[in-house]
KEDREN-357518 format. One record per residue: z, x, y of N, C-alpha, C in turn; residue in three letters. Coordinates in nm, 2 decimals, padded with zeros to 4 digits. Atoms other than C-alpha are relative to their C-alpha. Layout:
N
      npz      npx      npy     capz     capx     capy      cpz      cpx      cpy   residuo
        Z        X        Y        Z        X        Y        Z        X        Y       Ala
...
# end
This chain:
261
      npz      npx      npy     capz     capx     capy      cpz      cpx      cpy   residuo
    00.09   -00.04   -00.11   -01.69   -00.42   -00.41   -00.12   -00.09    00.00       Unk
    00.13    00.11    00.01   -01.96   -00.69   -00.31   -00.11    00.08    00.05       Unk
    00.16   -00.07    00.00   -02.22   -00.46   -00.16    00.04    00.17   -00.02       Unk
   -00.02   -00.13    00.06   -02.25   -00.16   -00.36   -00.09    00.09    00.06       Unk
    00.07   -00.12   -00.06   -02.52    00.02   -00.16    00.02    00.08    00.12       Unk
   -00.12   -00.06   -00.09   -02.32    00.15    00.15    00.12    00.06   -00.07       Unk
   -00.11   -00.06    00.07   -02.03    00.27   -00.07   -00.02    00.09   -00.15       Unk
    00.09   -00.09    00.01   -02.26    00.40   -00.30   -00.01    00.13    00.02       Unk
    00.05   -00.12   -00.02   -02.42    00.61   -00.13    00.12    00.12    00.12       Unk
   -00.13   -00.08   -00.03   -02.09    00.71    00.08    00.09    00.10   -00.09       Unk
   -00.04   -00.05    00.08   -01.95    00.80   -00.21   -00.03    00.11   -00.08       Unk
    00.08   -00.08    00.01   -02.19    00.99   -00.34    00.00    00.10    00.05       Unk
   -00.04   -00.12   -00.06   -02.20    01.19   -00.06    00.08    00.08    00.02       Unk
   -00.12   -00.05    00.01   -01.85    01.28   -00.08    00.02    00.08   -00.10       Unk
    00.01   -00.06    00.12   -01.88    01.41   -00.42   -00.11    00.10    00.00       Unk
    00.12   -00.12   -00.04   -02.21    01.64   -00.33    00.07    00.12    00.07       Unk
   -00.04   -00.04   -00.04   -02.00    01.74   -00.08    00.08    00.08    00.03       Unk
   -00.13   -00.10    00.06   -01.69    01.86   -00.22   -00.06    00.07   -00.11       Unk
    00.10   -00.10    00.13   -01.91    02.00   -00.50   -00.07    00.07    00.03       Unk
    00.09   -00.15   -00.05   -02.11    02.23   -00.28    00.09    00.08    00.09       Unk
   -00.11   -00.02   -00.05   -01.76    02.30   -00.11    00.08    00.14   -00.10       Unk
   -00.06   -00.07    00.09   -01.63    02.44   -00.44   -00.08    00.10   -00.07       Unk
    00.07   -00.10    00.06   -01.91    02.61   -00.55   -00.01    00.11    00.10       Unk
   -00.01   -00.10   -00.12   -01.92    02.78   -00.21    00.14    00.07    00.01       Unk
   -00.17   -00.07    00.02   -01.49    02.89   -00.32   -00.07    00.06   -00.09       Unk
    00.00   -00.06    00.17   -01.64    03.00   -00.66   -00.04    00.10    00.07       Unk
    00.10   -00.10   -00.03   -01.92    03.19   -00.51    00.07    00.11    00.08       Unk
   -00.10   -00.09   -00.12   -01.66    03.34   -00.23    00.08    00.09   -00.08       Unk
   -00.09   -00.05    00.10   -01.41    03.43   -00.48   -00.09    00.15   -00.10       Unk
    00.01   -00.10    00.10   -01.62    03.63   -00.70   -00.08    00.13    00.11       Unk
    00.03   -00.14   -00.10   -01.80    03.84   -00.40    00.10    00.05    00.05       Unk
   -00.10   -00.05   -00.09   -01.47    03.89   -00.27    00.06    00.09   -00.13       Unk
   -00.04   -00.07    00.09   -01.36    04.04   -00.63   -00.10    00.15   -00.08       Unk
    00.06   -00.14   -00.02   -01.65    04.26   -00.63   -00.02    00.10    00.10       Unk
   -00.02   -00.08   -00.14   -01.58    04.38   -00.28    00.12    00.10   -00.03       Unk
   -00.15   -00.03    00.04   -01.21    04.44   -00.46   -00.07    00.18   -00.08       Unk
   -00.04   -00.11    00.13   -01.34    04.67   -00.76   -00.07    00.10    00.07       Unk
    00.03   -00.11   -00.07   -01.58    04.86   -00.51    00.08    00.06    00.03       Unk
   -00.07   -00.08   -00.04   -01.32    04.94   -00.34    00.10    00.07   -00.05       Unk
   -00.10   -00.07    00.04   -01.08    05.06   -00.52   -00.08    00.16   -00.07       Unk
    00.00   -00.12    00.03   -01.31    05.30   -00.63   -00.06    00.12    00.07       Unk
    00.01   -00.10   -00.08   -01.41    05.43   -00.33    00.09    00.04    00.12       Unk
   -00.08   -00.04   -00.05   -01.13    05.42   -00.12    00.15    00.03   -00.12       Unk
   -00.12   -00.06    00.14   -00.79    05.63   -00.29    00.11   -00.13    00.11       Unk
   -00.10    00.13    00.00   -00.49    05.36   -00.30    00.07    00.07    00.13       Unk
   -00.08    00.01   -00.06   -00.29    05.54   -00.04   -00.05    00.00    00.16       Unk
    00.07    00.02   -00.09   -00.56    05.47    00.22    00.00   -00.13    00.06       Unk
    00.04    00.13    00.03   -00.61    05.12    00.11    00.10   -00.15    00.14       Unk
   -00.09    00.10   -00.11   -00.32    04.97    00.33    00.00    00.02    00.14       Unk
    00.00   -00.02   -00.16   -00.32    05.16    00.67   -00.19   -00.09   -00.01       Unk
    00.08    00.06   -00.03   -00.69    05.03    00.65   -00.04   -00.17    00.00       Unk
   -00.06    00.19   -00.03   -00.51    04.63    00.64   -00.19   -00.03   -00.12       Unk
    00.11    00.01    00.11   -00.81    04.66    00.32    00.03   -00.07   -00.07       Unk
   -00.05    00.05    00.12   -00.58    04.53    00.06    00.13   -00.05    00.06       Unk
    00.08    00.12    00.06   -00.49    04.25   -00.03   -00.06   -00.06    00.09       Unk
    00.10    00.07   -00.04   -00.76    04.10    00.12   -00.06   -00.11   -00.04       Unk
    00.06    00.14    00.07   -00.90    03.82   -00.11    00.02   -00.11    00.05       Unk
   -00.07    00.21   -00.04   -00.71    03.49    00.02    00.00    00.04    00.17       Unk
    00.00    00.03   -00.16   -00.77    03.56    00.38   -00.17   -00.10    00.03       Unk
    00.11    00.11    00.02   -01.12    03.38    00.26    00.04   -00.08   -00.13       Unk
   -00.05    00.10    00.12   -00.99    03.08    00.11    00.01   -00.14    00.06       Unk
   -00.02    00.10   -00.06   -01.09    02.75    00.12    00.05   -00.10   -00.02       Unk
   -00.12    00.10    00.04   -00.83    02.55   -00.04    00.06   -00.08    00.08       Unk
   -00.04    00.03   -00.11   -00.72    02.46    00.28   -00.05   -00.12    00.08       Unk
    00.09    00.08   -00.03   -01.05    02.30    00.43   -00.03   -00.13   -00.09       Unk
    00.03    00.12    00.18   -01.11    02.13    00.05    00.09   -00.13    00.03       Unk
   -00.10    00.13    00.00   -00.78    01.94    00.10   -00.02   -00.04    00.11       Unk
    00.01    00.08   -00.09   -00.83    01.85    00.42   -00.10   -00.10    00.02       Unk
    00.12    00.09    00.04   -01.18    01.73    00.34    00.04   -00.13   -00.08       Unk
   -00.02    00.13    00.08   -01.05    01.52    00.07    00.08   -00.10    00.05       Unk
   -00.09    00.05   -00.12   -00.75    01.39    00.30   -00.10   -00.11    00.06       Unk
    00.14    00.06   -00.14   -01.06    01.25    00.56   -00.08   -00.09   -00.13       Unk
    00.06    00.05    00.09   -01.19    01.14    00.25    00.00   -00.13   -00.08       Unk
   -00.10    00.08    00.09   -00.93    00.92    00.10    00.00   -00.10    00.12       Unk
    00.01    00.11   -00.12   -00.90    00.75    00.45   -00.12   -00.04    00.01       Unk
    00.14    00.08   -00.01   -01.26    00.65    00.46   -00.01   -00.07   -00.11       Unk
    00.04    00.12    00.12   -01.25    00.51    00.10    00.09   -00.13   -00.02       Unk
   -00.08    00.11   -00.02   -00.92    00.32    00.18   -00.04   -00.10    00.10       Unk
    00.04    00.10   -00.12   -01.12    00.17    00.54   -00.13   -00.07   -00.12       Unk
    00.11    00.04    00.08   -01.43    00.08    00.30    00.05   -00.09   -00.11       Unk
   -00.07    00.11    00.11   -01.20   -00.09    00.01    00.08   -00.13    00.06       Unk
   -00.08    00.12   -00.05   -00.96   -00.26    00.26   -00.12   -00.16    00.06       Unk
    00.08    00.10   -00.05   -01.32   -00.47    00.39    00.01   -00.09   -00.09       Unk
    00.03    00.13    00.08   -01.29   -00.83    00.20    00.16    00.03   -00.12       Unk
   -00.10   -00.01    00.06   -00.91   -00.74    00.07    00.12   -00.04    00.11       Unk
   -00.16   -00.01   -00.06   -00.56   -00.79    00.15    00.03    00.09    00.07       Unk
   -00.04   -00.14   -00.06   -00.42   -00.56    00.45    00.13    00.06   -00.06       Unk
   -00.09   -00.09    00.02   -00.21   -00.38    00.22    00.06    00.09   -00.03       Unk
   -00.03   -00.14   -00.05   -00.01   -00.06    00.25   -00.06    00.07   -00.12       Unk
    00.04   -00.16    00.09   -00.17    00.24    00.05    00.09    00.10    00.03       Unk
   -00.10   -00.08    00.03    00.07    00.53   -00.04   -00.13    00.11   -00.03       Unk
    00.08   -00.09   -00.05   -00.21    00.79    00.12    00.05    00.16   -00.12       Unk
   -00.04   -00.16    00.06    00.00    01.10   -00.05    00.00    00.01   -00.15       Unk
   -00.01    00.03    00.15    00.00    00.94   -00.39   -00.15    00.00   -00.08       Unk
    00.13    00.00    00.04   -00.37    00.88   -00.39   -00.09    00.18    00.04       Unk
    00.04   -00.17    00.06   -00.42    01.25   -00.32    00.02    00.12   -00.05       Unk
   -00.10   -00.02    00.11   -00.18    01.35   -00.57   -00.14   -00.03   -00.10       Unk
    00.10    00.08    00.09   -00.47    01.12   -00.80   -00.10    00.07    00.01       Unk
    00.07   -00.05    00.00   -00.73    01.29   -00.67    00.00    00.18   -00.04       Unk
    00.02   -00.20    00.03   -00.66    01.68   -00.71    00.08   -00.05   -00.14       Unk
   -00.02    00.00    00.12   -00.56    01.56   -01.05   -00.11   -00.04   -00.08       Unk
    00.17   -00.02    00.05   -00.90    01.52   -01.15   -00.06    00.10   -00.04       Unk
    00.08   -00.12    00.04   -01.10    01.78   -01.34   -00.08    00.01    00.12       Unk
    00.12   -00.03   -00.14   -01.36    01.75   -01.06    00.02   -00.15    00.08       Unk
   -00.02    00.05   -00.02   -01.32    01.53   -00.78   -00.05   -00.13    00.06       Unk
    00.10    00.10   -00.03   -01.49    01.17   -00.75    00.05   -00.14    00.02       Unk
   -00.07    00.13   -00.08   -01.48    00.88   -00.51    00.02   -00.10   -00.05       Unk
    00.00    00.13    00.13   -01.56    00.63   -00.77    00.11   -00.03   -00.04       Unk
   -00.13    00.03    00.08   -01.26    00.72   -00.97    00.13   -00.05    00.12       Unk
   -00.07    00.06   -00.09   -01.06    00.74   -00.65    00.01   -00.14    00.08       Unk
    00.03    00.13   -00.05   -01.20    00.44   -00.48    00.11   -00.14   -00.11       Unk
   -00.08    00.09    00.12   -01.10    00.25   -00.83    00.14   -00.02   -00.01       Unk
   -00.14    00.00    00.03   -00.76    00.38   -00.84    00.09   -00.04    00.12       Unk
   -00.05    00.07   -00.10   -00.69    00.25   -00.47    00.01   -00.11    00.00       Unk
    00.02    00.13    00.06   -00.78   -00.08   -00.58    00.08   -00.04   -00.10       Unk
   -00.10    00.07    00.08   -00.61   -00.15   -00.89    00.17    00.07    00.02       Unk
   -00.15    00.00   -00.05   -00.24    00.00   -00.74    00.02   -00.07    00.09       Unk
    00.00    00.08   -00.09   -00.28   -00.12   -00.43   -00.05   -00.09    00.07       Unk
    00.09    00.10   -00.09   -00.53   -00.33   -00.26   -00.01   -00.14   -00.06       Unk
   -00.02    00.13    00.10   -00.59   -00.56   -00.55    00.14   -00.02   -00.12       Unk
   -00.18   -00.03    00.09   -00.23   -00.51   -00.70    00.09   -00.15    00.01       Unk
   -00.05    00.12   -00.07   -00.04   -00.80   -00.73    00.18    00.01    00.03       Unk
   -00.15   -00.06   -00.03    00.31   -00.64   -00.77   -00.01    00.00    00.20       Unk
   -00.01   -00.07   -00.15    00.19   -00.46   -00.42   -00.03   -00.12    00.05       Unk
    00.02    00.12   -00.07    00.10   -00.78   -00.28    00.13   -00.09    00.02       Unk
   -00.12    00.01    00.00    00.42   -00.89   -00.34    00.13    00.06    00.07       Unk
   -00.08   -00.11   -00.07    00.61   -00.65   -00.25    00.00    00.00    00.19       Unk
    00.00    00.04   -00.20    00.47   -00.70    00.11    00.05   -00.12    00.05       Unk
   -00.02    00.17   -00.04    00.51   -01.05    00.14    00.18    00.02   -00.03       Unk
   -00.17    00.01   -00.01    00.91   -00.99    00.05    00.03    00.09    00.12       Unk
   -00.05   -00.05   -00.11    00.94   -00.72    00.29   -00.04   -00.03    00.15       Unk
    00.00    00.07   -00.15    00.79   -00.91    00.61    00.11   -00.06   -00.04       Unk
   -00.10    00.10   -00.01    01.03   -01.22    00.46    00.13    00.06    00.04       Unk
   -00.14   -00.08   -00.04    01.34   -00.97    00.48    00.03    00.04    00.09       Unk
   -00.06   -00.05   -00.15    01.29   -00.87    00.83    00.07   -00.18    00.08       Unk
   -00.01    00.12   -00.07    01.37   -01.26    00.92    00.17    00.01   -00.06       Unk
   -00.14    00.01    00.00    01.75   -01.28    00.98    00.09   -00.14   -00.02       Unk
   -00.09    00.14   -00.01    01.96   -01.56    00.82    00.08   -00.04    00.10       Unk
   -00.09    00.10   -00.13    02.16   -01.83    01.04    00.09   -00.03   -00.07       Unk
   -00.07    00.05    00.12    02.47   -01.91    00.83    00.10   -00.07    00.09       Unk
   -00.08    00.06   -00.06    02.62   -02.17    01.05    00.06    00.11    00.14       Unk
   -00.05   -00.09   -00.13    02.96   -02.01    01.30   -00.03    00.12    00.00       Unk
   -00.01   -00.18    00.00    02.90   -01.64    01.19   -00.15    00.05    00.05       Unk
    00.13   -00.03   -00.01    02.52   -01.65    01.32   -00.10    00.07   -00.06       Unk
    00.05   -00.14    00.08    02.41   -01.35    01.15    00.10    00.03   -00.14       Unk
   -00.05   -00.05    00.11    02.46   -01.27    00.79   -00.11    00.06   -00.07       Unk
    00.10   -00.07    00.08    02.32   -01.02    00.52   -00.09   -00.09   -00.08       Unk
    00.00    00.11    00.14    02.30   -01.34    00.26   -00.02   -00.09    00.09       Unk
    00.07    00.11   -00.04    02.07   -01.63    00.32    00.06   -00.11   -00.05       Unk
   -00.10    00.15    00.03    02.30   -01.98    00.24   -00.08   -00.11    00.04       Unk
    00.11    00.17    00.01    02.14   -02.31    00.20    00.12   -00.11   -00.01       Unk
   -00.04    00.10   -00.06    02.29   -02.59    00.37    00.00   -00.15   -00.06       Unk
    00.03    00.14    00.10    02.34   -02.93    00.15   -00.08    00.02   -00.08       Unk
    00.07   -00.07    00.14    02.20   -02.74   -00.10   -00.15    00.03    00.02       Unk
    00.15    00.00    00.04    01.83   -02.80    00.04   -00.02    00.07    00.13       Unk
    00.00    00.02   -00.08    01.84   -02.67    00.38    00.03    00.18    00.01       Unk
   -00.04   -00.12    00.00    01.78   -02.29    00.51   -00.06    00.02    00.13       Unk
    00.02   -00.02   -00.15    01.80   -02.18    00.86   -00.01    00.17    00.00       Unk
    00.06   -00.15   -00.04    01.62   -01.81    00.98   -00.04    00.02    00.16       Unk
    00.04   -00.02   -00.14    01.57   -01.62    01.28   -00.10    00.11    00.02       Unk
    00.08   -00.12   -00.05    01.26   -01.41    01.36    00.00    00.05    00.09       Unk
    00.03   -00.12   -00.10    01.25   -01.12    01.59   -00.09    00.05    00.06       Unk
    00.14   -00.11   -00.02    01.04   -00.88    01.72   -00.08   -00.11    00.13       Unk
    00.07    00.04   -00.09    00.76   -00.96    01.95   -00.09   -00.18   -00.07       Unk
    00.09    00.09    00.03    00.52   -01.28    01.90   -00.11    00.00   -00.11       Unk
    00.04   -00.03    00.12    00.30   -01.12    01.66    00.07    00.00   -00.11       Unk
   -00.11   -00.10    00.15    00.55   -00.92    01.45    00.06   -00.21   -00.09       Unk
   -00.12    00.14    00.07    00.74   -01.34    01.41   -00.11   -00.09   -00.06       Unk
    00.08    00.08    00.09    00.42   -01.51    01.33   -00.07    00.07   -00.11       Unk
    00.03   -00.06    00.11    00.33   -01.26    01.08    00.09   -00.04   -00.08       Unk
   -00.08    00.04    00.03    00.65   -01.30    00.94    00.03   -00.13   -00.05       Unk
    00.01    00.18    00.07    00.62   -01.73    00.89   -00.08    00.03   -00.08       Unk
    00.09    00.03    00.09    00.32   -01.67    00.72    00.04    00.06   -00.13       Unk
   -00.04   -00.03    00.13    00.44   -01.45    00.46    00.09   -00.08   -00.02       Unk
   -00.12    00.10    00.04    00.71   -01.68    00.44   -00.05   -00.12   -00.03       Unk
    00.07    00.06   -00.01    00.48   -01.96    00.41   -00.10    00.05   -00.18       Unk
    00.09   -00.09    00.11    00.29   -01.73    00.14    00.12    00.03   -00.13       Unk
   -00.17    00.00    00.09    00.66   -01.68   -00.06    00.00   -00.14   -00.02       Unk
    00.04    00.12   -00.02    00.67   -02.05   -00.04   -00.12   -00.05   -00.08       Unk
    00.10    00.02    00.10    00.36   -02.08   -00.25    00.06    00.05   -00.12       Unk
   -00.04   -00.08    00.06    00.45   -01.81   -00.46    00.11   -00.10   -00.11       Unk
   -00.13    00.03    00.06    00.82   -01.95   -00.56   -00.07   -00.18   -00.06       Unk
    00.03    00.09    00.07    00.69   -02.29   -00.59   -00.12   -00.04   -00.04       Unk
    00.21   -00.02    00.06    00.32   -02.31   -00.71   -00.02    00.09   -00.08       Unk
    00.05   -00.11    00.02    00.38   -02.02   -00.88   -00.13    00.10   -00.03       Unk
    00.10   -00.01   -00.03    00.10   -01.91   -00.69   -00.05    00.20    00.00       Unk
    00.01   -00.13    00.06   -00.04   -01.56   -00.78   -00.03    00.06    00.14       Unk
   -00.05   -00.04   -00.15    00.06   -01.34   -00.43   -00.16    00.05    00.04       Unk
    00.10   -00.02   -00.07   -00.29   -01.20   -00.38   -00.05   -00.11    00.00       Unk
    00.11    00.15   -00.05   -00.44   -01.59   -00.36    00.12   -00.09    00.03       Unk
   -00.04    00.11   -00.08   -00.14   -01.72   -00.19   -00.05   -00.07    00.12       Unk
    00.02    00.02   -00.16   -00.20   -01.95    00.10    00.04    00.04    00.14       Unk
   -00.02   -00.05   -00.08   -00.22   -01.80    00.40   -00.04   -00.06    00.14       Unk
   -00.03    00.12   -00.12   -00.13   -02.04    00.69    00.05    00.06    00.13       Unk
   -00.07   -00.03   -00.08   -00.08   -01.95    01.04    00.05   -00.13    00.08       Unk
   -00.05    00.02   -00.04    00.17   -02.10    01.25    00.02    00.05    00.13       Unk
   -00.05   -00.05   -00.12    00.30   -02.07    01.61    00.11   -00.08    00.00       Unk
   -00.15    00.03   -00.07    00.64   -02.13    01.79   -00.04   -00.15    00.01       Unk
   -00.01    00.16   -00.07    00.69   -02.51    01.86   -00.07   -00.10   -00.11       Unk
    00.09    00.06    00.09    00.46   -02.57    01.50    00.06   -00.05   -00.14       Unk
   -00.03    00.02    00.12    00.55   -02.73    01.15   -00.10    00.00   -00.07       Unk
    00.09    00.02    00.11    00.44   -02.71    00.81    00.03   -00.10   -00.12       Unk
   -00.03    00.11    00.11    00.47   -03.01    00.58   -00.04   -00.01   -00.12       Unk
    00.06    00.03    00.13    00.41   -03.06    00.24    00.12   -00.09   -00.11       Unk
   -00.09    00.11    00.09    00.58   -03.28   -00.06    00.13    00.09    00.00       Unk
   -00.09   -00.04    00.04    00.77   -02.98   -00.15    00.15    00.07    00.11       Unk
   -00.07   -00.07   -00.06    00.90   -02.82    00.14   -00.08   -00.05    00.16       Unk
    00.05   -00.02   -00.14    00.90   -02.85    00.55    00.06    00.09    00.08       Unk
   -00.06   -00.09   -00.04    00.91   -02.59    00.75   -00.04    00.02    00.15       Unk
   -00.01   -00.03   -00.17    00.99   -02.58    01.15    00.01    00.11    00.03       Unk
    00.02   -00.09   -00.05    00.91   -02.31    01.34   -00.01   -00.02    00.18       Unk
   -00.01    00.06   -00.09    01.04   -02.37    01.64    00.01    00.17    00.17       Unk
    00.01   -00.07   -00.05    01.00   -02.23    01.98    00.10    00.12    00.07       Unk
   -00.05   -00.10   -00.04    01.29   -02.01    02.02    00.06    00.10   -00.13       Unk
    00.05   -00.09    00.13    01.16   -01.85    01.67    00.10   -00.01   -00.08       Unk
   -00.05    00.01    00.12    01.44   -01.98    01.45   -00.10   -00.08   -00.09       Unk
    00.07    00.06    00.10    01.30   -02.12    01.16    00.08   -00.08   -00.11       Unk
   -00.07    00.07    00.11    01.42   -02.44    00.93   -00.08   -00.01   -00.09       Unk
    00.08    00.06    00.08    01.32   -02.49    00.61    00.06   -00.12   -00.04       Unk
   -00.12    00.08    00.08    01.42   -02.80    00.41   -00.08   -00.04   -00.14       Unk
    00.05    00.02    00.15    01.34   -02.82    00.03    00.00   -00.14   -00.07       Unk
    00.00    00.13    00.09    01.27   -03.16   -00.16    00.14    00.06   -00.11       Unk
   -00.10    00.00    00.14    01.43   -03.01   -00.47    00.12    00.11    00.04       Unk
   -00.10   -00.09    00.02    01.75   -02.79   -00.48   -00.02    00.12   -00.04       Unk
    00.07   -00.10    00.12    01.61   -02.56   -00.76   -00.10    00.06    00.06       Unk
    00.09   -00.07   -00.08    01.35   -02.47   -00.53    00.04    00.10    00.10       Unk
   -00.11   -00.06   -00.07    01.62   -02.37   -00.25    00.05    00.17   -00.05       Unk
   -00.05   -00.07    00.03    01.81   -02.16   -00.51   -00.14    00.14   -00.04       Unk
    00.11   -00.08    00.02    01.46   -02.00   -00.66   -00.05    00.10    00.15       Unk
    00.07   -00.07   -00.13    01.33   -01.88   -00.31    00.11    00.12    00.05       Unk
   -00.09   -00.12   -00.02    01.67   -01.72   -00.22    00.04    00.15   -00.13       Unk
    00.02   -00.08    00.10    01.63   -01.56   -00.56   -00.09    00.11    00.02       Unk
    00.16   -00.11   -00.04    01.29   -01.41   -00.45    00.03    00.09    00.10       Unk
   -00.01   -00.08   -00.12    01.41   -01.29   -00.16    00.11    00.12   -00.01       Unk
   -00.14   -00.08    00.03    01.76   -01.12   -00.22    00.04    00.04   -00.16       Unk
   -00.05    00.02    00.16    01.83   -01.14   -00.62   -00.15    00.09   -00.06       Unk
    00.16   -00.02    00.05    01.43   -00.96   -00.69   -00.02    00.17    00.08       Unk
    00.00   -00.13   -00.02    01.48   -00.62   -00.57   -00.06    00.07   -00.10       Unk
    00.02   -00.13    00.14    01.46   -00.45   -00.88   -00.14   -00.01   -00.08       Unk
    00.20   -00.01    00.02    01.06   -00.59   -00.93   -00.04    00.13    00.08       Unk
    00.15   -00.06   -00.12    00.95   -00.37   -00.64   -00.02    00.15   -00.06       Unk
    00.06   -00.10    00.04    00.97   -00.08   -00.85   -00.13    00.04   -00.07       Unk
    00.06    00.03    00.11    00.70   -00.21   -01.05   -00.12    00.03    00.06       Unk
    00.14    00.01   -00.11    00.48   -00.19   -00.76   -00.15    00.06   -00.08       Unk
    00.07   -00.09    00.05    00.27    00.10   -00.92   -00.05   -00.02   -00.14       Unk
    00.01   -00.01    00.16    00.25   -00.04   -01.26   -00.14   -00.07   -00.02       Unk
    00.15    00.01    00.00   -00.10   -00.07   -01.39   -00.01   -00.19   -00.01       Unk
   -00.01    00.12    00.02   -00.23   -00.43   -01.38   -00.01   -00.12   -00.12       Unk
   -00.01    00.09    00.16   -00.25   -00.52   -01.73    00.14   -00.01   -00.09       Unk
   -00.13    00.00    00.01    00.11   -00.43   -01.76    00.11   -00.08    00.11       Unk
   -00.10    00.10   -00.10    00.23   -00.67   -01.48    00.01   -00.12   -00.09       Unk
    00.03    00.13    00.05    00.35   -00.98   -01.52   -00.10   -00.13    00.02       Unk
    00.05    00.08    00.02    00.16   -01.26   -01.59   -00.03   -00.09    00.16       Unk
    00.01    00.11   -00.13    00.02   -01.54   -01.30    00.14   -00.10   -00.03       Unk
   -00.09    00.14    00.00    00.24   -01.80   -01.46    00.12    00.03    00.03       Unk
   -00.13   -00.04   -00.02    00.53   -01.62   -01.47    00.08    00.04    00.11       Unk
   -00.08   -00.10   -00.17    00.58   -01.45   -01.10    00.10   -00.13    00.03       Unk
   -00.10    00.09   -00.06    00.78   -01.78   -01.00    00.12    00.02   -00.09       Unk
   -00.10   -00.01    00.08    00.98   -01.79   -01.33    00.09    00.12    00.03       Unk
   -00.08   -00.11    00.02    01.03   -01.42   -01.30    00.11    00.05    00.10       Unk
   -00.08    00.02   -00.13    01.18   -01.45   -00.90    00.03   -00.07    00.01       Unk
# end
């Protein structure tokens, strides 16, 4: 967080907030339990129901409002975190799972814990960048469409993007950003992030890649080993994304994300 006095004092308020929220359930709760013992001793039990008296307690209850509050809550600390980060997906139900698992409930801790799963995550950063790459549909020569991406004289891989004009140049760039990744073994939250349009190339020693205007896409790889690694990342690397969530001192290494896909 680079300017701490806006988020702060947001946060802060949040936690005043919910904290005069719950004292206002405590305080409800116990007037509502001496409204209970009065009455029981001044109305006889077989009164108590035609007069819809009893049970009465949870028809004031604000467990209801609380979570909703914190809900509204959680979305304002994820729009505040995502400023000067990677746009990537937060798992909204997980982080308010995090939060009512808190002795008492504070934006700080929550703020933090959105950050190191997801926002600054590098599993999750990952993880996105494979699944734009996956929506791009391999070319495999006569059969046009195949599940399995094949590489052509060993160096040589032909794709087709979809979708609208956005959705396909989002799609190069993570692919472009994979492409770092596999060869630079470039750490996914500081890959390069290059846009491209239809009709545009990207050149470098290691790799060139056309993007041409009726949104297929060639790559062609210097090395071989590079070829096989990337289709590795893409198809063969499944079984990382469970990892997504795993704290970040227990991920793998920078050096290793290429070795490891």
């Amino acid at each position: 967080m680079n300017d701490h006095g806006p988020r702060d004092y947001i946060y802060t308020l949040q936690n005043n907030t919910l904290n005069l929220l719950l004292c206002a359930q405590k305080e409800a709760r116990y007037k509502l339990e001496q409204i209970c013992e009065r009455i029981k001793v001044e109305v006889p039990v077989s009164q108590r129901q035609s007069l819809f008296l009893f049970p009465f307690a949870d028809t004031v209850n604000l467990s209801d409002p609380i979570d909703i509050m914190i809900d509204r809550f959680i979305n304002q600390i994820v729009l505040l975190e995502s400023i000067g980060n990677p746009p990537l997906p937060v798992d909204l139900e997980d982080v308010f799972k995090f939060a009512k698992k808190l002795p008492a409930y504070d934006a700080f801790q929550v703020a933090e814990y959105v950050l190191d799963t997801y926002l600054q995550n590098n599993n999750n950063a990952l993880k996105r960048i494979k699944a734009d790459c996956q929506k791009l549909i391999p070319l495999n020569g006569d059969r046009l469409f195949s599940d399995r991406i094949e590489v052509k004289h060993d160096t040589v891989i032909n794709l087709k993007a979809s979708g609208n004009l956005q959705d396909s140049t989002k799609c190069v760039e993570s692919l472009l950003k994979m492409l770092d990744v596999v060869i630079h073994s470039a750490e996914p939250l500081k890959a390069r992030s290059i846009h491209i349009d239809p009709g545009e190339s990207y050149l470098t020693e290691d790799v060139r890649l056309y993007f041409f205007k009726n949104r297929t896409i060639r790559l062609v790889f210097k090395k071989p080993e590079h070829a096989r690694k990337f289709i590795i990342a893409l198809q063969g690397a499944d079984r990382q994304e469970n990892n997504a969530n795993i704290p970040e001192k227990q991920q793998l290494s920078i050096a290793s994300y290429s070795s490891a896909i």
